[in-house]
C-alpha positions in Angstrom: -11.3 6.8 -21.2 -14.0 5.2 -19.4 -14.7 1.8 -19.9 -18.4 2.0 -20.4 -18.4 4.7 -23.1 -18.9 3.8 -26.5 -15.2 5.5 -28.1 -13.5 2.7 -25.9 -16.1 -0.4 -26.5 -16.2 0.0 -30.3 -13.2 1.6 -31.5 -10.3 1.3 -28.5 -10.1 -2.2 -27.4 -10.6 -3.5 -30.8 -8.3 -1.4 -32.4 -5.8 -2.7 -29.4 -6.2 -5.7 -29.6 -6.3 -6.4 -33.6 -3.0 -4.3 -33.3 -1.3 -6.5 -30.7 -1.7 -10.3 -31.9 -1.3 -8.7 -35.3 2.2 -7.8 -34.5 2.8 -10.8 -32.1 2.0 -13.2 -35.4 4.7 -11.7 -37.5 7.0 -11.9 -34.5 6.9 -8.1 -34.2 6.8 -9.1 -30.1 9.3 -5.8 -28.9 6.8 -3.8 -31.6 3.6 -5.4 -29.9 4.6 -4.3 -26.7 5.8 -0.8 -27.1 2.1 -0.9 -29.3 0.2 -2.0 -25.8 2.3 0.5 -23.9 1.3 3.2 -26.2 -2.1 2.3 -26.3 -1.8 2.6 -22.1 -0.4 5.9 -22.2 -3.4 7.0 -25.0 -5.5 5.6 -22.6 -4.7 7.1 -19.7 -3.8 10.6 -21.2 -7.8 10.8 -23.0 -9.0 12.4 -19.9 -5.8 14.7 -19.6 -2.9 14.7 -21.6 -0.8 17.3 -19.1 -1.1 14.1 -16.7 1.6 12.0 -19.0 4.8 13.0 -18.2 3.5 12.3 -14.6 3.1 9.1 -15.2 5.7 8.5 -16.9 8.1 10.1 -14.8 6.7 7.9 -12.1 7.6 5.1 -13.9 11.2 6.0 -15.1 12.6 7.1 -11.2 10.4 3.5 -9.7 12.3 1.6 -12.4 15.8 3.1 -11.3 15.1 2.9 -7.6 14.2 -0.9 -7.9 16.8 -1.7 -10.0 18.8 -0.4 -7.5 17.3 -2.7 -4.5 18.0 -6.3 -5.5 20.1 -8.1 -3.3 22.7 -7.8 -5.9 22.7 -4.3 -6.3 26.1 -2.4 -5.2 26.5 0.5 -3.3 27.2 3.4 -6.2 25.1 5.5 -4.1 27.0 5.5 -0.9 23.7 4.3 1.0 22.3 0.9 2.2 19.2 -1.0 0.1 17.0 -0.1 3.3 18.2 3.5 2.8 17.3 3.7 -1.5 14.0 1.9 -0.3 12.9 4.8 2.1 14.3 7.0 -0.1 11.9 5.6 -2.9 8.9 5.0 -0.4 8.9 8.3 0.7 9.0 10.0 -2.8 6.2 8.4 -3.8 4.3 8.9 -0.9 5.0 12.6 -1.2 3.9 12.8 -4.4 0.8 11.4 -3.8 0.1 13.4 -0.8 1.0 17.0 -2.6 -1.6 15.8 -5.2 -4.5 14.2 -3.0 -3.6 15.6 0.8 -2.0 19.3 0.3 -5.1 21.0 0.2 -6.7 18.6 3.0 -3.5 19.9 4.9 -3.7 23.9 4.3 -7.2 23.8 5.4 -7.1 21.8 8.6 -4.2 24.0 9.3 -6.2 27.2 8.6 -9.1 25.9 10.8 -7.2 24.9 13.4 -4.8 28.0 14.0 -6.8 30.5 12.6 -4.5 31.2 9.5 -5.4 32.1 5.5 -2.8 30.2 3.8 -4.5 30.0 0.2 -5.1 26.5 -1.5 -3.1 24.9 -3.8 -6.4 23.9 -5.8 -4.4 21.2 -7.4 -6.6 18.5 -9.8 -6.2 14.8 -8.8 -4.5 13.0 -11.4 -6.5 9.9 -12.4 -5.5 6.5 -11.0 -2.7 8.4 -9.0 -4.0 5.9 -5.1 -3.9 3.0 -7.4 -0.4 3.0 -9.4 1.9 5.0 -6.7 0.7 1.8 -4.5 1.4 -0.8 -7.0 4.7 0.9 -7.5 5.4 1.0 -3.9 4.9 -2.3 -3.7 7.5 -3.0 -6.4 10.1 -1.3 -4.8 9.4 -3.3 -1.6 9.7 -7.0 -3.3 12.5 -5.8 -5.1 14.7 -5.4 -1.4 13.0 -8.2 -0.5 14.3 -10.0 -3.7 11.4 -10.9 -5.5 11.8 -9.1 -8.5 13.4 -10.6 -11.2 12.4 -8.4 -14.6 14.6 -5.1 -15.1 13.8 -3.9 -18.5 12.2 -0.9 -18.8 9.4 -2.1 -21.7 8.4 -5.0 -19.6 8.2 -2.6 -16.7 6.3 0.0 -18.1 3.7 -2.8 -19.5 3.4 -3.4 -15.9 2.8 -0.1 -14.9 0.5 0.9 -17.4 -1.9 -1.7 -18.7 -4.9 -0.3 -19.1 -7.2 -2.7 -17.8 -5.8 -2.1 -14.7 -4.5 1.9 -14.5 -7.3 3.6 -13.6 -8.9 1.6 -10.5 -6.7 -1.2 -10.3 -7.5 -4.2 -8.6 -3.8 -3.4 -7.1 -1.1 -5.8 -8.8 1.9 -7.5 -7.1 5.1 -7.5 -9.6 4.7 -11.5 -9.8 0.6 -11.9 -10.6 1.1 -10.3 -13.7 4.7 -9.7 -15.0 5.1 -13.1 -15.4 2.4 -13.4 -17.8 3.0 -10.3 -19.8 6.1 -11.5 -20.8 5.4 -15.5 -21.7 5.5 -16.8 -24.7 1.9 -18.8 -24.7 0.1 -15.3 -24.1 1.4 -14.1 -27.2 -1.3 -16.0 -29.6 -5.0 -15.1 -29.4 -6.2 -18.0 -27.1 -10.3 -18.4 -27.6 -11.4 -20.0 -24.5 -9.9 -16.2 -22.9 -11.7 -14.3 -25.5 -14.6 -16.2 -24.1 -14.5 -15.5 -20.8 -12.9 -12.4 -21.1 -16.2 -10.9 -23.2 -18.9 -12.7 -20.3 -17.0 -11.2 -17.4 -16.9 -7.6 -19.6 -20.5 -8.0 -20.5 -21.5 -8.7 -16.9 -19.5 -5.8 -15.8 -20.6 -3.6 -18.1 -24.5 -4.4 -17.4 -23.6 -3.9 -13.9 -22.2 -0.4 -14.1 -24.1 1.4 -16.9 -27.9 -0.5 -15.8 -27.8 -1.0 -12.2 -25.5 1.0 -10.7 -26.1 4.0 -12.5 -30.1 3.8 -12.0 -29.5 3.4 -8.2 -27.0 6.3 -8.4 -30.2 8.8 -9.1 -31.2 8.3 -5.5 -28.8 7.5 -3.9 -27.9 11.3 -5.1 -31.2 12.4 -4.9 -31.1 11.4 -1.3 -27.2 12.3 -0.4 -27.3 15.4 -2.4 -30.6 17.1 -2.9 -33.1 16.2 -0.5 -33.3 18.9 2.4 -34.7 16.3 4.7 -35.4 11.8 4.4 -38.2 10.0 6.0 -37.8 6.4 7.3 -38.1 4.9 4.0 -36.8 7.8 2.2 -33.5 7.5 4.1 -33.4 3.6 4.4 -33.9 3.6 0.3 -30.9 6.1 -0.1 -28.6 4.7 2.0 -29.3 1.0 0.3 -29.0 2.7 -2.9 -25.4 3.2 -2.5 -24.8 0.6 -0.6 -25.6 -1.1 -3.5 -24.8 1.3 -6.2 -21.0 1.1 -5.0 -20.6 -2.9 -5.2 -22.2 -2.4 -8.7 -20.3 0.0 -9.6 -16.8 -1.0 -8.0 -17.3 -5.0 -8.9 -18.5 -3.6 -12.6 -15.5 -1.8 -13.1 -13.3 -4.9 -11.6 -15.2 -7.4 -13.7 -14.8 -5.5 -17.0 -10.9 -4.5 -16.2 -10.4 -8.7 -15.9 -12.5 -9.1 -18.8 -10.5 -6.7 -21.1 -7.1 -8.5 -19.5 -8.3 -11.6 -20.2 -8.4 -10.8 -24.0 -5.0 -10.5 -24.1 -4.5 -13.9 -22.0 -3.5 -12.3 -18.4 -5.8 -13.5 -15.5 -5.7 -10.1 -12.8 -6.6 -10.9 -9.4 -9.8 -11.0 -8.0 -11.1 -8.0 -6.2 -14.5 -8.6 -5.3 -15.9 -11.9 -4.1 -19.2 -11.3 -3.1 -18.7 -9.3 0.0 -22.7 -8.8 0.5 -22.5 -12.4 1.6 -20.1 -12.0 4.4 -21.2 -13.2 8.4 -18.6 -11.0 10.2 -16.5 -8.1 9.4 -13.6 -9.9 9.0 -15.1 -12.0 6.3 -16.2 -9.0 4.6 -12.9 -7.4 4.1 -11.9 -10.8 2.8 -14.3 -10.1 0.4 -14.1 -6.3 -0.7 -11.5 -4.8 -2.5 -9.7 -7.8 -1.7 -6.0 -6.2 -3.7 -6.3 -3.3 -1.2 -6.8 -5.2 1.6 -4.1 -7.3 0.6 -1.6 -4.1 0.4 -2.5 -2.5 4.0 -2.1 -6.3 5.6 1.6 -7.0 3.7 3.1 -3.1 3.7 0.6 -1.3 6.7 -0.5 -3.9 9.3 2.7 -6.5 9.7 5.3 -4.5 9.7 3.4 -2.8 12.4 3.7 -6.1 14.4 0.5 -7.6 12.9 -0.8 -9.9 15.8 2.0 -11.0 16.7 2.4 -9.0 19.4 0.6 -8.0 22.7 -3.5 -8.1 22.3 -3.9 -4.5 22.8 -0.9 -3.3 20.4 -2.4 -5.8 18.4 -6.3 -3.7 18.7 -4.0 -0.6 18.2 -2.4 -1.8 14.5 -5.5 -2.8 13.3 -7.5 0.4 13.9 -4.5 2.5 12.4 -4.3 0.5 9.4 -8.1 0.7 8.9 -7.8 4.3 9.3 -5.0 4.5 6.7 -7.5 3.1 4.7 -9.9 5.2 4.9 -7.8 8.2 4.3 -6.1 6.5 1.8 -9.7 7.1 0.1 -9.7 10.5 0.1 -8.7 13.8 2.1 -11.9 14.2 4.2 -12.3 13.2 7.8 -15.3 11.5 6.8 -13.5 9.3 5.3 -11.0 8.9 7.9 -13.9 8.1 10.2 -15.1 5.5 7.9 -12.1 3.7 8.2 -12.0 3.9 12.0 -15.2 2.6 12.3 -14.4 -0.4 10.1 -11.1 -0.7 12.2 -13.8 -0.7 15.5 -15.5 -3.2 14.2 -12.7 -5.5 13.4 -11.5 -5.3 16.7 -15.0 -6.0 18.5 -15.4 -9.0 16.1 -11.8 -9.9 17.3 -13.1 -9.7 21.2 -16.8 -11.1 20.4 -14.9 -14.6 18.6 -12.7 -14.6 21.2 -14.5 -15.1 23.9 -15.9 -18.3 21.5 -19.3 -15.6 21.0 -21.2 -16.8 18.2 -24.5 -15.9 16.5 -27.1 -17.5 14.1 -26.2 -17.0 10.6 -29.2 -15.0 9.6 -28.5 -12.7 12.3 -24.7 -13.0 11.7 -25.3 -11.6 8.1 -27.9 -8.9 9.2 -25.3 -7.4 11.8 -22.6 -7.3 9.7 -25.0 -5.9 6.3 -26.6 -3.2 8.7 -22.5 -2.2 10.1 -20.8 -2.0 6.4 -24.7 0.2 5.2 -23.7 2.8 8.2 -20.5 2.3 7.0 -21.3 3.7 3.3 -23.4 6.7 4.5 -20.0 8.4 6.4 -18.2 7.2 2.7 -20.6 8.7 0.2 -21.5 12.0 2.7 -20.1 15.1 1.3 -20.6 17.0 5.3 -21.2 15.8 8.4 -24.3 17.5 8.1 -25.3 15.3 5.0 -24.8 11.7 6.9 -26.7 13.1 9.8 -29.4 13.9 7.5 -29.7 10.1 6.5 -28.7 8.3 10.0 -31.4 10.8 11.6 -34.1 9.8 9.2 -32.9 5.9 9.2 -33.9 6.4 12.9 -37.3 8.2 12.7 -39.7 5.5 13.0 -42.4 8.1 13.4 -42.5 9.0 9.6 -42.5 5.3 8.7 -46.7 5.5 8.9 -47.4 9.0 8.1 -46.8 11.8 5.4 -43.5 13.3 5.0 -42.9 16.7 6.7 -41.3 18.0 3.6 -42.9 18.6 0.4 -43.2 15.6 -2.1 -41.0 16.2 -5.1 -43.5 15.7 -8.3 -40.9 13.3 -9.7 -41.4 11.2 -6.8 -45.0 10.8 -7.4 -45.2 11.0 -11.1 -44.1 7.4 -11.7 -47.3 6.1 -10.4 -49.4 8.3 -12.8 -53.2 7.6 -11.7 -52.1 5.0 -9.0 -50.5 7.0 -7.0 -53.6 8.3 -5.8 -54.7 4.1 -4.7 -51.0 3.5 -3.6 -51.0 6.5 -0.6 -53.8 5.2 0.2 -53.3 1.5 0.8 -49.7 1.9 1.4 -47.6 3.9 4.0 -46.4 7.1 2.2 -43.0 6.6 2.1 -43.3 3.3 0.6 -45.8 4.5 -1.9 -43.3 6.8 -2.9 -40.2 4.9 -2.8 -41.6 1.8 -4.2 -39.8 2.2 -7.8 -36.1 2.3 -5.7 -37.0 -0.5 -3.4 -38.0 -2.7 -6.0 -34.4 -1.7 -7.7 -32.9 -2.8 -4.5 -34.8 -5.8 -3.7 -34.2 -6.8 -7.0 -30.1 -5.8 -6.6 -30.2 -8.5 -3.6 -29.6 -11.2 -5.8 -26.0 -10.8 -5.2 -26.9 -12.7 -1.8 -27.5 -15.7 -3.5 -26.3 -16.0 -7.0 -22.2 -16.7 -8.0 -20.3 -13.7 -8.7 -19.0 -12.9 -12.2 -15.4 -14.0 -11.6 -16.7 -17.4 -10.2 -18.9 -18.2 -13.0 -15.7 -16.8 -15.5 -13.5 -19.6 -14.0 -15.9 -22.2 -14.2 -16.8 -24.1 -17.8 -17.2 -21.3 -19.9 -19.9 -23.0 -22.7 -20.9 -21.2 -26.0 -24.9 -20.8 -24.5 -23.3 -19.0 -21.1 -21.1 -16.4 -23.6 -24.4 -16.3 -26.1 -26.7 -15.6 -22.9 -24.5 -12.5 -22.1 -24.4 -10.8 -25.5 -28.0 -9.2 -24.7 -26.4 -7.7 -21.7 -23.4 -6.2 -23.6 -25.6 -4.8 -26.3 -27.8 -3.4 -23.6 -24.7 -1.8 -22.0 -23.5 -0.3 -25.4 -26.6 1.2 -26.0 -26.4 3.0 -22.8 -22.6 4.1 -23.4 -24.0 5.5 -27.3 -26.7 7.0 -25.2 -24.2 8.9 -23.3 -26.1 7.4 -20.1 -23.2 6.1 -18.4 -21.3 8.1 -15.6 -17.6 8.3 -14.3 -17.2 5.5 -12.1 -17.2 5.8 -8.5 -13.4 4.9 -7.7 -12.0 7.2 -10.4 -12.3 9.7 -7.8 -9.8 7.4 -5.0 
């Protein structure tokens, strides 16, 4: 059930949430939660109800595995902790790859070798990345011994609230269990319903008003157009540059918002990652939970940089490129993630040699790396990202007429102007003045606080008042059917 759509908005997470502090008042708290984990379950199922047992099967074997990795666990299975642990590791990584990598496999295999092995064709399950790695990372803190909570409700909870299922951010056992299970969260607490509905309404604004109107050419331009000019290309490729923060940041803003209704804080997952002055600083700043997985389970236990400089060069560019696959089965993505791992490794060399650069040109560098970046992401072929960098690159067209036709929808939105604009204006900025004005207009995110900073901050009545506007304007677009899947529903 997307958040943005009107059946979860008006009739879901009310419903929910009347039903959970109802029960938690009467001291119905074992009935409250096995009401939340039912509502997870209805909430994840909506899409696809053959996807439950899944789920929940995933659940059941993680919750025997880890109960069978604490420090105090015996040895009923003949086998050391490190032993059940690989043993649990590896099952869910198998299970992840048959569903998101099998297919990838068979056909690389068939390219390669010249075979016709058929294709599995198998659906990817929703949220599959995002709760096999929060899992994964359960089993690992329980052999480590950080674990503490072994019943199965409380587990499940875990597993399967809703705010975070889908698209995460990615949750450690100990940032939330702690808090599903106190008793002060068990009360509606006023100042959370507060900030829970501004950081929802902001998110919700962000997805279904500006993310989704730069997502019409950022498609137009990824998916339709045969051939971009300068400004063509440069507004398509900033259109999802920026269509992904909105949509991403959206998402993670409205699932804190909804987990704030029912007093949990999640962690922060964006942190305005536009803003960033080196690589480095920019994956300290996007999808911070993931980043925080592949540095603690990927990139230590490598030997982080703790060892030599250039095994050090080597750990980082294969966790970056974990990364990147971890995103999908396409070797676009895999070269995404290898370029990011690049460019972590040249910012290493450039500091160290004590390099430094201005900090206008600091932030230019690093925008203009992560906006190549996004073009291998969102490219369906090779043939599609070469199709934007070439046109990024023709400076040619930047003062004359497209060689392609003009689509009429292009020109129509200047009615009689258009006529004026061509002719005072270079073409492709006559043209593609409606999206550039959307993304000029998305820049603010260079300069203004992010939702989650403004959330934590002194939440007054006039801030939560000021944001109803937004949330009625994003319900009327989720009635309205506007609204599309979100982006990382597809990871």
């Amino acid at each position: 059930m997307l958040f943005s759509s009107w059946q979860f908005i008006l009739l879901f997470l009310p419903a929910v949430f009347s039903g959970y502090f109802l029960l938690n008042r009467f001291r119905r708290v074992v009935s409250a939660k096995v009401w939340l984990v039912a509502a997870n379950l209805f909430f994840y199922g909506y899409w696809d109800w053959r996807y439950l047992p899944l789920i929940a099967g995933s659940i059941l074997f993680n919750f025997g595995i880890g109960r069978e990795l604490g420090p105090e666990a015996g040895s009923r299975w003949g086998a050391s902790r490190r032993a059940r642990l690989a043993v649990g590791v590896t099952a869910n990584l198998l299970l992840l790859g048959y569903f998101k990598y099998a297919d990838f496999f068979i056909s690389n295999v068939n390219s390669r070798l010249g075979t016709d092995l058929a294709l599995l064709r198998v659906a990817l399950p929703l949220g599959i990345s995002f709760f096999t790695f929060q899992q994964i990372d359960y089993l690992v803190d329980s052999y480590r011994g950080k674990t503490h909570e072994y019943r199965l409700l409380n587990y499940a909870l875990f597993v399967t609230f809703f705010p975070h299922l889908i698209a995460g951010p990615i949750v450690h056992h100990d940032d939330v269990m702690g808090q599903l299970t106190s008793r002060w969260r068990w009360t509606v607490r006023y100042s959370y319903v507060m900030r829970g509905l501004f950081a929802f309404s902001l998110g919700l604004f962000k997805k279904v008003v500006i993310a989704d109107t730069l997502a019409l050419w950022a498609n137009w331009g990824f998916d339709q157009a045969q051939s971009l000019d300068f400004f063509s290309a440069w507004g398509t490729s900033l259109a999802y540059t920026f269509q992904l923060y909105f949509d991403f940041s959206g998402y993670s803003d409205m699932a804190i918002g909804c987990a704030l209704l029912f007093n949990i804080w999640l962690p922060m997952n964006f942190n305005s990652p536009y803003k960033a002055l080196d690589i480095q600083d920019f994956w300290r700043r996007w999808h911070m939970t993931l980043s925080r997985f592949l540095r603690e389970y990927v990139y230590i236990p490598l030997g982080g940089n703790r060892v030599g400089v250039a095994q050090a060069a080597a750990n980082v560019l294969v966790t970056f490129t974990l990364g990147g696959l971890w995103h999908g089965a396409s070797w676009l993505f895999v070269a995404w993630g290898a370029l990011h791992g690049v460019g972590m490794v040249t910012h290493r060399v450039w500091s160290g040699v004590g390099c430094r650069l201005p900090k206008p040109w600091a932030w230019g560098a690093t925008f203009l790396f992560v906006n190549a970046g996004w073009v291998l992401f969102r490219a369906k072929s090779w043939g599609d990202a070469q199709k934007v960098f070439s046109g990024m690159l023709d400076l040619e067209s930047a003062l004359s007429l497209p060689t392609q036709a003009i689509p009429t929808a292009q020109l129509a939105w200047g009615g009689f102007a258009m006529d004026g604009l061509l002719s005072s204006l270079p073409a492709g900025v006559a043209i593609n003045l409606p999206i550039l004005g959307v993304i000029a207009a998305s820049a603010m995110v260079l300069t203004a606080p992010n939702t989650i900073e403004m959330a934590r901050s002194e939440m007054t009545v006039r801030r939560v008042v000021g944001a109803i506007p937004l949330l009625g304007i994003g319900i009327l677009f989720a009635v309205a059917s506007m609204s599309r899947v979100f982006l990382y529903f597809n990871f």
